[in-house]
TIMARKOL-306095 format. One record per atom (N, C-alpha, C, O): residue number from 1; residue in three letters; atom name; x, y, z. Coordinates in nm, 2 decimals. Each point is the difference from the previous one (the first is absolute). Layout:
# residues N
+-----+------+------+--------+--------+--------+
! seq ! type ! atom !      x !      y !      z !
+-----+------+------+--------+--------+--------+
! NUM !  ALA !   CA !      X !      Y !      Z !
...
+-----+------+------+--------+--------+--------+
This chain:
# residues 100
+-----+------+------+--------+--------+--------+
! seq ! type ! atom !      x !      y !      z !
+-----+------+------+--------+--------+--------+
!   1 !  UNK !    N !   3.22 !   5.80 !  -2.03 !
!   1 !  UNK !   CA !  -0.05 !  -0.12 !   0.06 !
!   1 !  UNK !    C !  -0.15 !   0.02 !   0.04 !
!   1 !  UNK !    O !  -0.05 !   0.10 !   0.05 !
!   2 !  UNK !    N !  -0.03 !  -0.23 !  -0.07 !
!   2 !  UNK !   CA !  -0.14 !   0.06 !   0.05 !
!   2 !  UNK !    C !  -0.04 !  -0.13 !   0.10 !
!   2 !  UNK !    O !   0.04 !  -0.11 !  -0.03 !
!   3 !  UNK !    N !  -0.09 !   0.14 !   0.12 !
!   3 !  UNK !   CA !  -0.06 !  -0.06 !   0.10 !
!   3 !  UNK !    C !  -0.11 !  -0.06 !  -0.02 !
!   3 !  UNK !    O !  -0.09 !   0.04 !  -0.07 !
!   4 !  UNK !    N !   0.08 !  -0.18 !   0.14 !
!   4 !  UNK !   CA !  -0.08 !  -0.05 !  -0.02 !
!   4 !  UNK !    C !  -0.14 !   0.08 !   0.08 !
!   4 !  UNK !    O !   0.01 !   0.09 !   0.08 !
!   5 !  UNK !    N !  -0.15 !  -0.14 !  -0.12 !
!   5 !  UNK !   CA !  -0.10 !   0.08 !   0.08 !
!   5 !  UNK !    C !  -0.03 !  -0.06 !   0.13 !
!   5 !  UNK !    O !  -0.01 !  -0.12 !   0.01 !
!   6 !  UNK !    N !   0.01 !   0.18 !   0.09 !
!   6 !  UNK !   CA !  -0.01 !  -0.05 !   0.14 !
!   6 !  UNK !    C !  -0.14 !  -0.06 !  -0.01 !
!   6 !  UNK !    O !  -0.10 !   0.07 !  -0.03 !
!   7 !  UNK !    N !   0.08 !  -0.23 !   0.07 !
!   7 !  UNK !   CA !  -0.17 !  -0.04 !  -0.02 !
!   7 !  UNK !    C !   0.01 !   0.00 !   0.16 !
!   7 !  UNK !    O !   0.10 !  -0.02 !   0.06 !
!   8 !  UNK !    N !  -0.28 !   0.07 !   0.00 !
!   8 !  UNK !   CA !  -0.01 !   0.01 !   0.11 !
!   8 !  UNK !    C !  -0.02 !  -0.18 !   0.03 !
!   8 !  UNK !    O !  -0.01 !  -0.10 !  -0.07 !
!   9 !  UNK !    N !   0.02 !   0.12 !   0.25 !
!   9 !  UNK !   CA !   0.01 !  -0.13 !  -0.02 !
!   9 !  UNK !    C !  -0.12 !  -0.06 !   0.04 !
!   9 !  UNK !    O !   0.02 !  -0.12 !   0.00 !
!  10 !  UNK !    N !  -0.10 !   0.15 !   0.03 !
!  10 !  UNK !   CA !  -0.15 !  -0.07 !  -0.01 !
!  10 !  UNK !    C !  -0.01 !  -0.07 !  -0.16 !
!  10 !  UNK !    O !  -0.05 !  -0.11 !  -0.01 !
!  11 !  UNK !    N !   0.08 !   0.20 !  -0.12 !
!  11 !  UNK !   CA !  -0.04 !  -0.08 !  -0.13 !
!  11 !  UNK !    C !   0.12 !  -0.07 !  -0.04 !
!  11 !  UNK !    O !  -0.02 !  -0.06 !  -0.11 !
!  12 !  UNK !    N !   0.15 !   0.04 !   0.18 !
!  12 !  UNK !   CA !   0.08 !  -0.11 !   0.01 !
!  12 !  UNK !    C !  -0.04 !  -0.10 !   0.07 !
!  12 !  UNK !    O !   0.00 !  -0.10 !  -0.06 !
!  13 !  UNK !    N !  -0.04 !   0.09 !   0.20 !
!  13 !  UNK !   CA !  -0.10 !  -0.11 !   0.09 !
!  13 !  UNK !    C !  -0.10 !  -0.03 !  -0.12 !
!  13 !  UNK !    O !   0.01 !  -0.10 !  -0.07 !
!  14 !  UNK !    N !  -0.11 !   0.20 !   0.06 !
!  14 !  UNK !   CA !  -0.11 !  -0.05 !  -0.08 !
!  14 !  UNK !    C !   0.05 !  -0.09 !  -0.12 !
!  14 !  UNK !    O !  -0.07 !  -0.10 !  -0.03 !
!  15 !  UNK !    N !   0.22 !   0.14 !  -0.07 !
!  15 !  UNK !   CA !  -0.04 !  -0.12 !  -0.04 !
!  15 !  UNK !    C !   0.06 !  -0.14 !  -0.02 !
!  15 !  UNK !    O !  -0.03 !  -0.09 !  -0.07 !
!  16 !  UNK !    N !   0.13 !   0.12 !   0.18 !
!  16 !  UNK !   CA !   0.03 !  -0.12 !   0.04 !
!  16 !  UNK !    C !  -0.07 !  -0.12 !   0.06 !
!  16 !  UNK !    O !   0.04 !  -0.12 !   0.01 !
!  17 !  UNK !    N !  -0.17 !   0.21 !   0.02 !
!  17 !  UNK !   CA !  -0.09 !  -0.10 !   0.09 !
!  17 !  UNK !    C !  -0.11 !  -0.08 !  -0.10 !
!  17 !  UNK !    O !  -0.07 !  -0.10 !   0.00 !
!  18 !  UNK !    N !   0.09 !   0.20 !  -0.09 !
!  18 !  UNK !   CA !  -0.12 !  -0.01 !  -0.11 !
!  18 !  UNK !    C !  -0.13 !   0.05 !   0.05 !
!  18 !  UNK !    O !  -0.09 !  -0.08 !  -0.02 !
!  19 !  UNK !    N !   0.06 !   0.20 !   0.09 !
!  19 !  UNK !   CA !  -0.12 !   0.08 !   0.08 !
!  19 !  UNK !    C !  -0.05 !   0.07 !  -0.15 !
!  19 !  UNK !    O !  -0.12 !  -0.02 !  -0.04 !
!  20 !  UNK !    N !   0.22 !   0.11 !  -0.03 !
!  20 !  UNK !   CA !  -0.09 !   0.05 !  -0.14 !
!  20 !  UNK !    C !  -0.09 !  -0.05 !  -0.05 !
!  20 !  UNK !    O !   0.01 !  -0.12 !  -0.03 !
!  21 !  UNK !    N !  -0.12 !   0.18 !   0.00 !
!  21 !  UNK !   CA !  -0.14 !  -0.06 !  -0.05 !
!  21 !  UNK !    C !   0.06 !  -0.15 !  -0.06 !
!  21 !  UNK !    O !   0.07 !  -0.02 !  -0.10 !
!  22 !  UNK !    N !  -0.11 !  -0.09 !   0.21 !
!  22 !  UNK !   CA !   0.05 !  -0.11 !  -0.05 !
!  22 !  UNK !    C !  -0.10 !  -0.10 !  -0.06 !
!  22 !  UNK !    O !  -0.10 !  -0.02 !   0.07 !
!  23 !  UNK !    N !   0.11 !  -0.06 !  -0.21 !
!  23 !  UNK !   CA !  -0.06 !  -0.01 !  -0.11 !
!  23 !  UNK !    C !  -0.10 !  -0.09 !   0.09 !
!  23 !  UNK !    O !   0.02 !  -0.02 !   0.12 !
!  24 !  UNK !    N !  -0.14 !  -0.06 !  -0.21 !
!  24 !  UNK !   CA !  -0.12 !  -0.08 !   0.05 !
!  24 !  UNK !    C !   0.06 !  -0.10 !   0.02 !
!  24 !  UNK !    O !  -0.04 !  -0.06 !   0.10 !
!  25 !  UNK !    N !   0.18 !  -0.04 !  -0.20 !
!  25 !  UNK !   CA !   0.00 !  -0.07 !   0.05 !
!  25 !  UNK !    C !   0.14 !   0.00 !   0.13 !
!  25 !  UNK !    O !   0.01 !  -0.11 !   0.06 !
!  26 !  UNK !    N !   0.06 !   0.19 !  -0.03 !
!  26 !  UNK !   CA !   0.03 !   0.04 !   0.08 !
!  26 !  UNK !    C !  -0.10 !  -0.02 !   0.16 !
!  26 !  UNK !    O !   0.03 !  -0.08 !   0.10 !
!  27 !  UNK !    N !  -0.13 !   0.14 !  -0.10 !
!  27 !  UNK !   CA !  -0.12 !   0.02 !   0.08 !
!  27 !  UNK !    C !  -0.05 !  -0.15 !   0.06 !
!  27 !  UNK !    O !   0.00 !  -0.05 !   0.12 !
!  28 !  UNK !    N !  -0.03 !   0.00 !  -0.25 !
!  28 !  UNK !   CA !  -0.06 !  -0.16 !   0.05 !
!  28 !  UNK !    C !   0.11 !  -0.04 !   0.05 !
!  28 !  UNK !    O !  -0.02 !  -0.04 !   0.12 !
!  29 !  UNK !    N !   0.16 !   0.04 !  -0.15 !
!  29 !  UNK !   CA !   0.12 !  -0.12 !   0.03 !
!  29 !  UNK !    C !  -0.01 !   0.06 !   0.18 !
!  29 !  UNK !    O !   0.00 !  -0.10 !   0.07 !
!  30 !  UNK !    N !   0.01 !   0.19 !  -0.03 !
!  30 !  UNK !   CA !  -0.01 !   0.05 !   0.08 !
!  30 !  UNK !    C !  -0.12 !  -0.09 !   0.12 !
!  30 !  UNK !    O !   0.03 !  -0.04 !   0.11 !
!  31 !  UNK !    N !  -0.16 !   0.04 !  -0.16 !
!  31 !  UNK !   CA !  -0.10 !  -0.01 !  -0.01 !
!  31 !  UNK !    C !  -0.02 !  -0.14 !   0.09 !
!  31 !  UNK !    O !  -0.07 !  -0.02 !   0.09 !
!  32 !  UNK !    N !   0.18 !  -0.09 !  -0.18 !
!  32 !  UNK !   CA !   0.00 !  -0.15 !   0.00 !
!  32 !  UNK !    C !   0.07 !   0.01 !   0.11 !
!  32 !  UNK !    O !  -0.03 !  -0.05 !   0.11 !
!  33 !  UNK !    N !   0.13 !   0.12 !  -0.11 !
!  33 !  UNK !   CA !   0.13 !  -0.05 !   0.11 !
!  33 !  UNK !    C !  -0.05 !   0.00 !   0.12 !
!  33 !  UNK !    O !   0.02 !  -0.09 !   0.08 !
!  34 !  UNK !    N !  -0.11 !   0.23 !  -0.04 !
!  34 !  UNK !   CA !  -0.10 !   0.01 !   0.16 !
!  34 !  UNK !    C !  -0.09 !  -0.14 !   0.00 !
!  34 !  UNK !    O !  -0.02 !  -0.09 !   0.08 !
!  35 !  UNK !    N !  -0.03 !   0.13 !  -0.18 !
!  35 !  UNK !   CA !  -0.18 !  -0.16 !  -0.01 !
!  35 !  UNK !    C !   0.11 !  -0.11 !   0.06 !
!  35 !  UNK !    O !  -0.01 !  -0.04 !   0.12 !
!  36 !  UNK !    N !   0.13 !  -0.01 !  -0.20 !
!  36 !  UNK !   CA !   0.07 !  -0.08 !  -0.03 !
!  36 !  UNK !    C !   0.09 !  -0.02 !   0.12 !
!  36 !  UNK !    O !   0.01 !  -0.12 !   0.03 !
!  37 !  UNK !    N !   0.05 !   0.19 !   0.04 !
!  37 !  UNK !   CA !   0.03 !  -0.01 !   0.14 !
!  37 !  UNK !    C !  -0.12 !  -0.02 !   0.14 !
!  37 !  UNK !    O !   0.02 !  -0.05 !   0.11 !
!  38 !  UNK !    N !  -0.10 !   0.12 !  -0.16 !
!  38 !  UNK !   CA !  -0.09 !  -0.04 !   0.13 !
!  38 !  UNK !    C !  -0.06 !  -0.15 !  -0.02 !
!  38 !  UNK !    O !  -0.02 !  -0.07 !   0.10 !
!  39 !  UNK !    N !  -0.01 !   0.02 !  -0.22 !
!  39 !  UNK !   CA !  -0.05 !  -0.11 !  -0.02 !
!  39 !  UNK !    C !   0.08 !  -0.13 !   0.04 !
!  39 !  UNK !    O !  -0.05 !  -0.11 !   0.03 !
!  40 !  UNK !    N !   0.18 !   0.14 !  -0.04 !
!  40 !  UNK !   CA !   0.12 !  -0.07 !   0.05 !
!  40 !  UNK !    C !  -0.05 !  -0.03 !   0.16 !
!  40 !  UNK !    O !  -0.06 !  -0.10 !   0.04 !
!  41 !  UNK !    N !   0.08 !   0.19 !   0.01 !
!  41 !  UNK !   CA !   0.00 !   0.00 !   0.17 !
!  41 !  UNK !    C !  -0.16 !  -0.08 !   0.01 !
!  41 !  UNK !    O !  -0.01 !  -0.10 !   0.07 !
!  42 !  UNK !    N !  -0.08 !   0.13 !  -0.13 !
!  42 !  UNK !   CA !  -0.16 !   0.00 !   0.08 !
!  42 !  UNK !    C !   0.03 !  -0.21 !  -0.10 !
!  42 !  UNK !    O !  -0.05 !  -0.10 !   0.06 !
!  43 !  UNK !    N !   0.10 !   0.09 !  -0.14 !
!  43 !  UNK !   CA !   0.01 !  -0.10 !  -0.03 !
!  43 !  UNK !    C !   0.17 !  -0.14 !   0.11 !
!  43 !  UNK !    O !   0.05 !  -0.11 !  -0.01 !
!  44 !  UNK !    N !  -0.04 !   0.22 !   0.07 !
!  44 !  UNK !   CA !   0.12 !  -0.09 !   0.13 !
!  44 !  UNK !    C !  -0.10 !  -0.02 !   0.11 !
!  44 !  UNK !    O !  -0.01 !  -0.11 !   0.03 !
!  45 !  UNK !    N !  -0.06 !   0.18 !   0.03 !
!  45 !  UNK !   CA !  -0.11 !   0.03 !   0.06 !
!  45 !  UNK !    C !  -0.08 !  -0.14 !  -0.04 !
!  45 !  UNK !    O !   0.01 !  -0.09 !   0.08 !
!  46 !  UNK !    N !  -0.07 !   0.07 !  -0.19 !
!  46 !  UNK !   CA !  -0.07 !  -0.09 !  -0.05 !
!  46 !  UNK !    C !   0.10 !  -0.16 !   0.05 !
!  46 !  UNK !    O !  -0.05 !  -0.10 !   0.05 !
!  47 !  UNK !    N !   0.16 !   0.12 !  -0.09 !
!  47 !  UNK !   CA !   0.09 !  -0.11 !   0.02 !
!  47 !  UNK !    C !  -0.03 !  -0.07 !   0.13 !
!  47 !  UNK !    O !  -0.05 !  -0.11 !   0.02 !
!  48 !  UNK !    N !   0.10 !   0.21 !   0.07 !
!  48 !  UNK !   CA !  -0.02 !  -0.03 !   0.13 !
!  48 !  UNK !    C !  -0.12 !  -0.03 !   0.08 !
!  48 !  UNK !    O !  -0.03 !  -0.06 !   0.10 !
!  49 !  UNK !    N !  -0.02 !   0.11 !  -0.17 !
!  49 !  UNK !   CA !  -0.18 !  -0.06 !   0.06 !
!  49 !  UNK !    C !  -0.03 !  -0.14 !  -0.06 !
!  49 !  UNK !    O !  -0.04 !  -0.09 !   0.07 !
!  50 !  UNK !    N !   0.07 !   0.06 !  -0.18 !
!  50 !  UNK !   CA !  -0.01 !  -0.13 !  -0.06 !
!  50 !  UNK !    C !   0.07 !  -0.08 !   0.04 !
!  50 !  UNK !    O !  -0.03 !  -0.12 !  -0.01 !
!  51 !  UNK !    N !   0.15 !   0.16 !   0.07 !
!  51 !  UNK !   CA !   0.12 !  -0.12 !   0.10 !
!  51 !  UNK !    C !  -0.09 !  -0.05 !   0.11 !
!  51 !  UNK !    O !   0.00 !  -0.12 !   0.03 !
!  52 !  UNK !    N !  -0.06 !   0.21 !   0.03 !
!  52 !  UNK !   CA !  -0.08 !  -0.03 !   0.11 !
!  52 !  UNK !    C !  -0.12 !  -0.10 !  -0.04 !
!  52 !  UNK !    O !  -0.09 !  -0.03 !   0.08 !
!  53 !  UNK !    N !   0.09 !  -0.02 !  -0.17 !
!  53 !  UNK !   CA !  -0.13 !  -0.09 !  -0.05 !
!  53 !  UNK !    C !   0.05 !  -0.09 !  -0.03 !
!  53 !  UNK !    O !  -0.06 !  -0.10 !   0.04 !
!  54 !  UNK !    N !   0.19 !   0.07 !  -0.11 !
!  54 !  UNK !   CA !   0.04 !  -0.12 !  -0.04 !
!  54 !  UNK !    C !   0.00 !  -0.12 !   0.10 !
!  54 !  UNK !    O !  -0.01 !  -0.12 !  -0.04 !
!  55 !  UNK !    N !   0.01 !   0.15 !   0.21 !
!  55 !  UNK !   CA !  -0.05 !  -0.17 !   0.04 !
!  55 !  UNK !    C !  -0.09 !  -0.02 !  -0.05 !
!  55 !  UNK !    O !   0.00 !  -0.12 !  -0.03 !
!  56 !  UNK !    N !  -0.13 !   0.18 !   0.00 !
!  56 !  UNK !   CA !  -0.10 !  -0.06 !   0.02 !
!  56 !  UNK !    C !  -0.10 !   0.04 !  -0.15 !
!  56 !  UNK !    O !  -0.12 !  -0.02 !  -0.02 !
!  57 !  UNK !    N !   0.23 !   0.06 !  -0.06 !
!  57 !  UNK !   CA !  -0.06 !   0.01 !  -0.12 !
!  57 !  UNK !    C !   0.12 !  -0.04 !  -0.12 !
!  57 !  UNK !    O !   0.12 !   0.02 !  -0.01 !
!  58 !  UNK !    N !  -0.23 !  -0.10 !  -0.07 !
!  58 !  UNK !   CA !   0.10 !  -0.06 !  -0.14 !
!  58 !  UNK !    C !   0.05 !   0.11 !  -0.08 !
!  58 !  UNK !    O !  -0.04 !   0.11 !   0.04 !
!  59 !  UNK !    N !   0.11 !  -0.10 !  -0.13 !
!  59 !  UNK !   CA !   0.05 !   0.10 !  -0.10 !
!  59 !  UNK !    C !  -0.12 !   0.04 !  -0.06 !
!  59 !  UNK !    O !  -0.02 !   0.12 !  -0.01 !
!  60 !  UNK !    N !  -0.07 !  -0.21 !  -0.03 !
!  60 !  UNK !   CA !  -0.15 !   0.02 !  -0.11 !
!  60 !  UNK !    C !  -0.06 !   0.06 !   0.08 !
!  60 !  UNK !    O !  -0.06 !   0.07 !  -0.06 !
!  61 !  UNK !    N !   0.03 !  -0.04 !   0.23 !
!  61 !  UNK !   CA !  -0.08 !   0.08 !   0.07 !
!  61 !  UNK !    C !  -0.10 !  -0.13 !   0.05 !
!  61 !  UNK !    O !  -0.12 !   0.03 !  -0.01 !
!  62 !  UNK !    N !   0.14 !  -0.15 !   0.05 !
!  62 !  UNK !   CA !  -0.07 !  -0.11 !   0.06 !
!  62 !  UNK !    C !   0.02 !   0.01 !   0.11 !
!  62 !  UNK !    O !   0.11 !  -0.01 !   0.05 !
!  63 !  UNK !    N !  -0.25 !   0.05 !   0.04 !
!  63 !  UNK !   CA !   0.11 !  -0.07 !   0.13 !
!  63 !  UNK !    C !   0.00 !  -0.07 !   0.09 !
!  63 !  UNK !    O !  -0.11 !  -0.02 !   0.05 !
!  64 !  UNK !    N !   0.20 !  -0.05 !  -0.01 !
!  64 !  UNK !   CA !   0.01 !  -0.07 !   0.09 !
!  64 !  UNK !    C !  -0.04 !  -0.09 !   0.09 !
!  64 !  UNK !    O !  -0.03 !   0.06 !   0.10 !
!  65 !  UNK !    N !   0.01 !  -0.17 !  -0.08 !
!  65 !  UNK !   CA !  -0.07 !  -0.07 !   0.14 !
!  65 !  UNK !    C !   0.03 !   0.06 !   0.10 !
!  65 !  UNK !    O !  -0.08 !   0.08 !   0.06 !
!  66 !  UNK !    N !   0.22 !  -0.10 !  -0.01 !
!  66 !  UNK !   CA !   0.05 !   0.10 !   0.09 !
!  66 !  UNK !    C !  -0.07 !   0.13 !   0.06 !
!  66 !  UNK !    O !  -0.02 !   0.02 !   0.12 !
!  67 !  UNK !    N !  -0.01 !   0.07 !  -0.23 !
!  67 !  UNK !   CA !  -0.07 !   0.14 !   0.04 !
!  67 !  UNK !    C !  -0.09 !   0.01 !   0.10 !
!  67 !  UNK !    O !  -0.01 !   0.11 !   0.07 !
!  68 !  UNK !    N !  -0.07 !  -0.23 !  -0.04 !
!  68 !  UNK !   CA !  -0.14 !  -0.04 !   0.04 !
!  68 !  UNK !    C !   0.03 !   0.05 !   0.19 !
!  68 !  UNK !    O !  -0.09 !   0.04 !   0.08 !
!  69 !  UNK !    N !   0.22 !  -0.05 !  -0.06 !
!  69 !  UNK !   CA !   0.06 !   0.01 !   0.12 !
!  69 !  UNK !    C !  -0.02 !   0.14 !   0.03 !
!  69 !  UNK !    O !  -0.03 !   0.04 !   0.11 !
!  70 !  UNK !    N !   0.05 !   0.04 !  -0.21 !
!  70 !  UNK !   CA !   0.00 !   0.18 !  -0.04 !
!  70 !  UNK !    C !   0.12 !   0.05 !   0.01 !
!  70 !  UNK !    O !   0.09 !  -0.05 !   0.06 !
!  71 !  UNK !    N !  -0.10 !   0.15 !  -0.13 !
!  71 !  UNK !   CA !   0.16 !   0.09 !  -0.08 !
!  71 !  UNK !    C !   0.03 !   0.07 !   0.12 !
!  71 !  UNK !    O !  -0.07 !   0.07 !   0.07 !
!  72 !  UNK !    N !   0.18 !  -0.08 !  -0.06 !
!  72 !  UNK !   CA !   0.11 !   0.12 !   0.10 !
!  72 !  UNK !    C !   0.09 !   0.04 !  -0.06 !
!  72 !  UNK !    O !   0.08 !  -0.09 !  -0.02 !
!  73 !  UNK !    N !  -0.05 !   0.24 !  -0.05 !
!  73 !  UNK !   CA !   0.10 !   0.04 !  -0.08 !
!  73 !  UNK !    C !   0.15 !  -0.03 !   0.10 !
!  73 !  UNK !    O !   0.00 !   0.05 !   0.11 !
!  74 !  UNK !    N !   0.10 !  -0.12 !  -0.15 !
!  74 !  UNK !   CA !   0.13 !   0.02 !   0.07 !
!  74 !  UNK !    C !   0.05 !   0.15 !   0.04 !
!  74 !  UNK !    O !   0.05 !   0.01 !   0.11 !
!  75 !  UNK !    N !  -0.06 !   0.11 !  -0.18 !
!  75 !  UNK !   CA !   0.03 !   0.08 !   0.04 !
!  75 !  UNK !    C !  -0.10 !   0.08 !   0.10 !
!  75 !  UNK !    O !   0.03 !   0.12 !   0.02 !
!  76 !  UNK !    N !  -0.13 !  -0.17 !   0.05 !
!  76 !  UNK !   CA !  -0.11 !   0.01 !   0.11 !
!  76 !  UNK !    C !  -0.12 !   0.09 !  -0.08 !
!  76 !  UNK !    O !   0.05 !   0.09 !  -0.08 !
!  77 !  UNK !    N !  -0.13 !  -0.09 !   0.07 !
!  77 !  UNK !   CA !  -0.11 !   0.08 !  -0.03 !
!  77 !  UNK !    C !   0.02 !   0.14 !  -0.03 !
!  77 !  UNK !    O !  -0.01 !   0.04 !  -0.12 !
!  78 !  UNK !    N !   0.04 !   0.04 !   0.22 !
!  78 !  UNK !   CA !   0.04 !   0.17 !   0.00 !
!  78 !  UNK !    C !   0.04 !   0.00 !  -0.16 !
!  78 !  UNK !    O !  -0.06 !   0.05 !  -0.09 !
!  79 !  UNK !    N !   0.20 !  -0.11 !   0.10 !
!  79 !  UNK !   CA !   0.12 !   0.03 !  -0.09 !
!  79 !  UNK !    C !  -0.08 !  -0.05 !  -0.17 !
!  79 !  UNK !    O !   0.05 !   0.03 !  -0.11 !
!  80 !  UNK !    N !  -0.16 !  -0.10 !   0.14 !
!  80 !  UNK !   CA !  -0.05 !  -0.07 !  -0.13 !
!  80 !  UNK !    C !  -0.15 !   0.06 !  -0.05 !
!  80 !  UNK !    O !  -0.05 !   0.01 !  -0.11 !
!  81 !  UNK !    N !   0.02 !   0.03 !   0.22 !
!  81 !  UNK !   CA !  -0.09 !   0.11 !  -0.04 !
!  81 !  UNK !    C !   0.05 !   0.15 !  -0.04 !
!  81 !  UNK !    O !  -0.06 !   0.08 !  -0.07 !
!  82 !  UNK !    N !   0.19 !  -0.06 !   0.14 !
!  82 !  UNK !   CA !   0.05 !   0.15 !  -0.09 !
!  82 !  UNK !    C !   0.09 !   0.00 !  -0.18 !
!  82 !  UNK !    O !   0.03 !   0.08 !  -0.08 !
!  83 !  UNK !    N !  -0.04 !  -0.21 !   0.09 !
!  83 !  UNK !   CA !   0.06 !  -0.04 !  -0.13 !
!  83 !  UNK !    C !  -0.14 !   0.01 !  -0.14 !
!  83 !  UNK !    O !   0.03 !   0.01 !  -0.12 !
!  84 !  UNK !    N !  -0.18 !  -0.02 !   0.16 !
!  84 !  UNK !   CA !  -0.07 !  -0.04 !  -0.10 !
!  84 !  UNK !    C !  -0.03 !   0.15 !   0.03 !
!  84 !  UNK !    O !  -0.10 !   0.03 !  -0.08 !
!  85 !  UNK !    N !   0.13 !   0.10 !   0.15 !
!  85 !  UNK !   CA !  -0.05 !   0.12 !   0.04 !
!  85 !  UNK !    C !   0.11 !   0.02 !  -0.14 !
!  85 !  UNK !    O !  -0.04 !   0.01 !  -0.11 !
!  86 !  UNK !    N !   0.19 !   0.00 !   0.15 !
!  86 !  UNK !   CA !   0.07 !   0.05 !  -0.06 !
!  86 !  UNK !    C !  -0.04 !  -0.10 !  -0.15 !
!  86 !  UNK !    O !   0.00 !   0.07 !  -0.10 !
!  87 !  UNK !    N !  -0.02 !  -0.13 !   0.08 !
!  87 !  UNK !   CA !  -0.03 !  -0.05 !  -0.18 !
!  87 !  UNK !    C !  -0.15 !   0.10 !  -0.02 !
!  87 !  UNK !    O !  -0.01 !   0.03 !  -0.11 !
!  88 !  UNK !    N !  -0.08 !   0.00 !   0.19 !
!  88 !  UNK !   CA !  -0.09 !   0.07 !  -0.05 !
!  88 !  UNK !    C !   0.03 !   0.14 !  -0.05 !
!  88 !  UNK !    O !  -0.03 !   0.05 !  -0.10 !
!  89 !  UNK !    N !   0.13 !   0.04 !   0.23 !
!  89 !  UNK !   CA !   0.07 !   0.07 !  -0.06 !
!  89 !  UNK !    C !   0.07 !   0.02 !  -0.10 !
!  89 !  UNK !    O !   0.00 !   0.11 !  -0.06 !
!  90 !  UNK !    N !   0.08 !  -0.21 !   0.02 !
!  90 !  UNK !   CA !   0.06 !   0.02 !  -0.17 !
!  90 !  UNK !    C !  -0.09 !  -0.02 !  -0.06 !
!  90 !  UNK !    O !   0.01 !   0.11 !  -0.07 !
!  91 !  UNK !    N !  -0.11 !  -0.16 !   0.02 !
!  91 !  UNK !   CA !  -0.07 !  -0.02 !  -0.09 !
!  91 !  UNK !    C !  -0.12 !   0.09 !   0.03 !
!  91 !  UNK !    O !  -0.10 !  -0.05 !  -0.05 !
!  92 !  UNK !    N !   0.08 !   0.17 !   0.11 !
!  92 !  UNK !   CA !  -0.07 !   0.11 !  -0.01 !
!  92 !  UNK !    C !   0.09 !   0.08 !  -0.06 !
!  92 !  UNK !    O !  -0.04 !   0.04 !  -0.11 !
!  93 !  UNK !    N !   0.21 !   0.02 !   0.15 !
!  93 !  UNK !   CA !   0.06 !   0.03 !  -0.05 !
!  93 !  UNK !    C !   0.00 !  -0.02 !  -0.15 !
!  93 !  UNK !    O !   0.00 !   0.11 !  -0.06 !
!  94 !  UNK !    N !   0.00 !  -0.23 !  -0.03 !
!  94 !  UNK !   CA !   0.01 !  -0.02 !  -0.10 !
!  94 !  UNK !    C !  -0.14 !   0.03 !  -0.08 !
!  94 !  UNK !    O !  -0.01 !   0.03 !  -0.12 !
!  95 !  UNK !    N !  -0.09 !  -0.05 !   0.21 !
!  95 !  UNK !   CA !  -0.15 !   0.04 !  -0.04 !
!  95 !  UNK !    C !  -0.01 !   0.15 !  -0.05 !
!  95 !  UNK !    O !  -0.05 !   0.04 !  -0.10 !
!  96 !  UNK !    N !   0.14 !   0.03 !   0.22 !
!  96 !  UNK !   CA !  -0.03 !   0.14 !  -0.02 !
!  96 !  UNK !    C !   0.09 !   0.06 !  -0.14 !
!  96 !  UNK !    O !  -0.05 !   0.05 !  -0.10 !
!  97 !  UNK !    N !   0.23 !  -0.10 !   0.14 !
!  97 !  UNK !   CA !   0.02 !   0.00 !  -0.14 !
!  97 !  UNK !    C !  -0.03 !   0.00 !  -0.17 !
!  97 !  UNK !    O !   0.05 !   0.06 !  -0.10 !
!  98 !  UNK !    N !  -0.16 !  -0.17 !   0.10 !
!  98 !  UNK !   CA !  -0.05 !  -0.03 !  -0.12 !
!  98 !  UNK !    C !  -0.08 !   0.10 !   0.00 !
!  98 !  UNK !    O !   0.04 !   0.08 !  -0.08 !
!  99 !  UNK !    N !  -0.11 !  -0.06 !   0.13 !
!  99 !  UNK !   CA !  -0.14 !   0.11 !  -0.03 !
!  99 !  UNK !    C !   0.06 !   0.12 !  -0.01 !
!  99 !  UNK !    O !  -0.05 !   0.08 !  -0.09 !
! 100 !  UNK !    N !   0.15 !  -0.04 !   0.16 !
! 100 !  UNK !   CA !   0.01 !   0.14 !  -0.12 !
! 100 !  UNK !    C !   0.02 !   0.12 !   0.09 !
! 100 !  UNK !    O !   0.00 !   0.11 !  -0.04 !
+-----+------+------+--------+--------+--------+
């Protein structure tokens, strides 16, 4: 009877995980899924800031007679100024990504 060879178990992990020199396009797919998740969030971010315009702004970006009165974000200023911090952060995030 012959025994199977004992594989250690780091190059069983490894290649389950696919860590072995993993191929270019391996790399990019990888690559998209970070860009591609952060861009997600910094673009909910974007959502929510744009909610905050719709009284006083059209879909096309016109705005409003109304406005003339001046903008008060519903979620109070603080909370609406940490929202355009956190969109500047994903998209430095994604900045830094691309560059390498």
């Amino acid at each position: 009877m012959s025994e199977q060879p004992r594989v250690h178990l780091e190059n069983r992990v490894g290649r389950a995980l696919d860590l072995e020199d993993p191929t270019p396009d391996r790399v990019l797919r990888n690559f998209r899924y970070v860009v591609g998740s952060v861009d997600d969030e910094a673009l909910k971010v974007w959502a929510d800031l744009w909610k905050e315009f719709q009284q006083v702004v059209t879909t096309n970006g016109m705005v409003l007679p109304g406005a003339e009165h001046g903008f008060k974000p519903s979620c109070g200023w603080p909370q609406f100024l940490e929202k355009f911090w956190v969109l500047k952060h994903y998209l430095d995030n994604i900045h830094h990504l691309c560059q390498g």
